[in-house]
C-alpha positions as CSV (number, residue, x, y, z in Angstrom):
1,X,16.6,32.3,13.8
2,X,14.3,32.2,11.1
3,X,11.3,30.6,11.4
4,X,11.3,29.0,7.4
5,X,12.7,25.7,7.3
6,X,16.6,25.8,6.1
7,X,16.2,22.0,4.3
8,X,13.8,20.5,2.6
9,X,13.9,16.5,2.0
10,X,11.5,15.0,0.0
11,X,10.6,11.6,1.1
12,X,8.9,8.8,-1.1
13,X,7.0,5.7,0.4
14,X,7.4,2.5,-2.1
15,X,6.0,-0.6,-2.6
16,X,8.5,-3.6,-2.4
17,X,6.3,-6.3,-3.1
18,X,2.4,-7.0,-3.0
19,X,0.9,-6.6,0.5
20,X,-0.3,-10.0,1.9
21,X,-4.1,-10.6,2.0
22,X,-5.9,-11.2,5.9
23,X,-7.5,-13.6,4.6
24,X,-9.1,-17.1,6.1
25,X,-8.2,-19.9,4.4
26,X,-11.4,-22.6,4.5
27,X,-8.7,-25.8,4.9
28,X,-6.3,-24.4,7.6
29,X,-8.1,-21.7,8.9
30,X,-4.7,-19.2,8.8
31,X,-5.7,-15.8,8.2
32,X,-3.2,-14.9,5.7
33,X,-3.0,-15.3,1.5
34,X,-0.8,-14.0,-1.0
35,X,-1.7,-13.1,-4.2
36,X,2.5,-13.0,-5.2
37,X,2.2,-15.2,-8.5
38,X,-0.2,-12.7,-9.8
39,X,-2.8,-14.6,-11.6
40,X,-5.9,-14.4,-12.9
41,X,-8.3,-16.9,-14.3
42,X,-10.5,-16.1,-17.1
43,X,-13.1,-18.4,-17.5
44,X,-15.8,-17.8,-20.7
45,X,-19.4,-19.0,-20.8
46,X,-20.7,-18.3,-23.6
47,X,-20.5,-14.7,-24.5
48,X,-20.4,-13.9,-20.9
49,X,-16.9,-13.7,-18.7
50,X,-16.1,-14.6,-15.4
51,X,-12.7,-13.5,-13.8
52,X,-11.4,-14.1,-11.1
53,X,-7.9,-12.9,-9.0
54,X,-6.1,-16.3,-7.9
55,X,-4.6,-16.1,-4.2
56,X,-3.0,-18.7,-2.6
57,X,-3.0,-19.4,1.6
58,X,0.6,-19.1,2.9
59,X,0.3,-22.2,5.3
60,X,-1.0,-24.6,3.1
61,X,-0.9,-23.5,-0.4
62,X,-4.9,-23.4,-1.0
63,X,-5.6,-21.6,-4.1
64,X,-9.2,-19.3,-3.8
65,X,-10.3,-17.0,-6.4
66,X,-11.3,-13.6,-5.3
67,X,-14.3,-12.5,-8.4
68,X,-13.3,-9.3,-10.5
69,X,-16.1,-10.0,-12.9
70,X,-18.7,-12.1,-12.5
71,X,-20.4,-13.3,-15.7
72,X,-19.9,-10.0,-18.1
73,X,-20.7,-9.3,-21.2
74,X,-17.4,-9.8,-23.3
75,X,-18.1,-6.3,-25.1
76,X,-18.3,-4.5,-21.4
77,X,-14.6,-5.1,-20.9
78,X,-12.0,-2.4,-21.8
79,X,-10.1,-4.3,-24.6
80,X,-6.5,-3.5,-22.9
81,X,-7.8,-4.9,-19.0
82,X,-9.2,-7.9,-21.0
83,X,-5.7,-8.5,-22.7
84,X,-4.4,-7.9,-19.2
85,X,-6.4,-10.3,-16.8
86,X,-5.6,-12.7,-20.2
87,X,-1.8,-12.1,-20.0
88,X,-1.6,-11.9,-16.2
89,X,-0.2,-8.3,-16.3
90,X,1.7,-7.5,-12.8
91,X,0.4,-3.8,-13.0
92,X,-3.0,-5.1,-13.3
93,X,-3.0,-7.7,-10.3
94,X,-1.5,-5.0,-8.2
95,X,-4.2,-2.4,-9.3
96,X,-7.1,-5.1,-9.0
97,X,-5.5,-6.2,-5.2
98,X,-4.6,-2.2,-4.4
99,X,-8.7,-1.6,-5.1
100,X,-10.7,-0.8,-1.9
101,X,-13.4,-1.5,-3.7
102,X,-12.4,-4.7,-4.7
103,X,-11.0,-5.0,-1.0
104,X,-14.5,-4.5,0.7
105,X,-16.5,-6.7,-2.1
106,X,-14.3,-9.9,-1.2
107,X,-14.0,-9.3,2.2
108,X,-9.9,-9.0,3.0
109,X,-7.6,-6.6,3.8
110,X,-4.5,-5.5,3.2
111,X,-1.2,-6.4,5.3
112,X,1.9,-4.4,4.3
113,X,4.5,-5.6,7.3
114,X,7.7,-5.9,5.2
115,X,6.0,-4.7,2.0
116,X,6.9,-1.1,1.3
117,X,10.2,1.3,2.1
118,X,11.0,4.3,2.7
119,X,13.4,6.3,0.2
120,X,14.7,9.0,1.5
121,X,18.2,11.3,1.9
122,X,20.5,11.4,4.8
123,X,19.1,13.1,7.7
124,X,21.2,16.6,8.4
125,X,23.2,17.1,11.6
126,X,22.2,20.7,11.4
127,X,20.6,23.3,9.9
128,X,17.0,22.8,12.0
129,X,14.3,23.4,11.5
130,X,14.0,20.5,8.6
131,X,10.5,20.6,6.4
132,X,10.1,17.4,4.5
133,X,7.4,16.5,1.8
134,X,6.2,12.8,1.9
135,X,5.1,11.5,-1.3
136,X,3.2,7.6,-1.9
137,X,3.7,5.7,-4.6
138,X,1.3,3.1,-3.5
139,X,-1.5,3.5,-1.0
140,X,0.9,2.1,1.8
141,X,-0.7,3.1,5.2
142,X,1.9,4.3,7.4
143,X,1.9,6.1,10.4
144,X,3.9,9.9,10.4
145,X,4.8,9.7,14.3
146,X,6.3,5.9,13.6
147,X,8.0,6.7,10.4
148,X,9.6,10.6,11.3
149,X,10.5,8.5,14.9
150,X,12.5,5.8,13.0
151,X,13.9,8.5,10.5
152,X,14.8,10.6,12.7
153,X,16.3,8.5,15.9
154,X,13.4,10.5,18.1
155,X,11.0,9.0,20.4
156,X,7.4,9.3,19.8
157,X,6.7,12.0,22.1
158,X,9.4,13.6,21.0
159,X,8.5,13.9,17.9
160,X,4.7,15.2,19.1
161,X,7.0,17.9,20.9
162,X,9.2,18.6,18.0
163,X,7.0,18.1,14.8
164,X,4.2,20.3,13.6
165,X,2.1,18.7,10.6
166,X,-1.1,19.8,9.5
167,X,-2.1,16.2,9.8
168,X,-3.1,13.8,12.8
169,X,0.6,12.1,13.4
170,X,-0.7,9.0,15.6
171,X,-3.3,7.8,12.5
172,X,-2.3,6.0,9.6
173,X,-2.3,7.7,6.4
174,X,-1.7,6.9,2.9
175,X,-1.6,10.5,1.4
176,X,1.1,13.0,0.6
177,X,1.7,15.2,3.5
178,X,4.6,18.0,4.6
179,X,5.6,18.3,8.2
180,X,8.2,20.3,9.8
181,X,10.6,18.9,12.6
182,X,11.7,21.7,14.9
183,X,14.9,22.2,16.5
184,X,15.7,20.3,20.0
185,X,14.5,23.2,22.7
């Protein structure tokens, strides 16, 4: 048997919706906020800007603003993210909440529990040993042993047996990878 992989699937991770925020509310104290409606407030002062991402608590309905810009000149901004954050552009709430910049400057994280999917083709009945390539579209953290387990109806030492992978398969990741699942011994 040859040692190349016969199949190659290509696999693509995919946002569904925004990821929640773990984020305290300051009424309720729940730890968890959505920023769903995708808003941002745009408040001017003069010829300085504030803006600010608007998130709302899922338990009580709190709305906090998370700053994006905090009193900036109005000729500092890139004319299409100003008409953006003015419009409320989806792409650019999900690029402003996707930033770990912005993540680590406001203090939340990110919580993707029913937010992303995985696309990929019908698993073959034969024809091992099975290469697939694992694309993002998102930075979704996932980890490779949980997702090639569900995939592939294997347990997770099974798939530590059966799966090499140039990467660690227990840590999350949120970067295209290629792994090959060997067949059953």
């Amino acid at each position: 048997m040859s040692s190349q992989p016969h199949i190659v699937l290509p696999w693509v991770v995919r946002r569904t919706r925004l990821p929640l925020l773990s984020l305290r509310c300051v009424i309720c104290r729940a730890e968890t906020a959505t920023a769903a409606r995708g808003r941002f407030r745009v408040n001017a002062n003069g010829k300085l800007l504030d803006v600010w991402l608007l998130v709302h608590c899922v338990s009580c309905g709190r709305t906090s603003k998370l700053t994006v810009r905090e009193r900036a000149a109005v000729s500092s901004f890139d004319p299409t993210d100003l008409h953006g954050h003015q419009l409320n552009d989806p792409d650019l709430v999900a690029a402003t909440l996707l930033d770990p910049a912005f993540a680590r400057r406001c203090h939340f994280t990110l919580d993707w529990t029913g937010a992303w999917r995985l696309d990929a083709p019908v698993v073959p009945l034969d024809g091992w040993p099975v290469q697939v390539n694992v694309t993002f579209d998102d930075p979704v953290p996932v980890r490779p042993d949980r997702l090639i387990a569900h995939r592939f109806g294997l347990t997770r030492s099974e798939v530590l047996r059966r799966v090499k992978c140039d990467i660690p398969l227990n840590r999350p990741t949120s970067i295209a990878f290629t792994f090959t699942v060997l067949a059953e011994d």
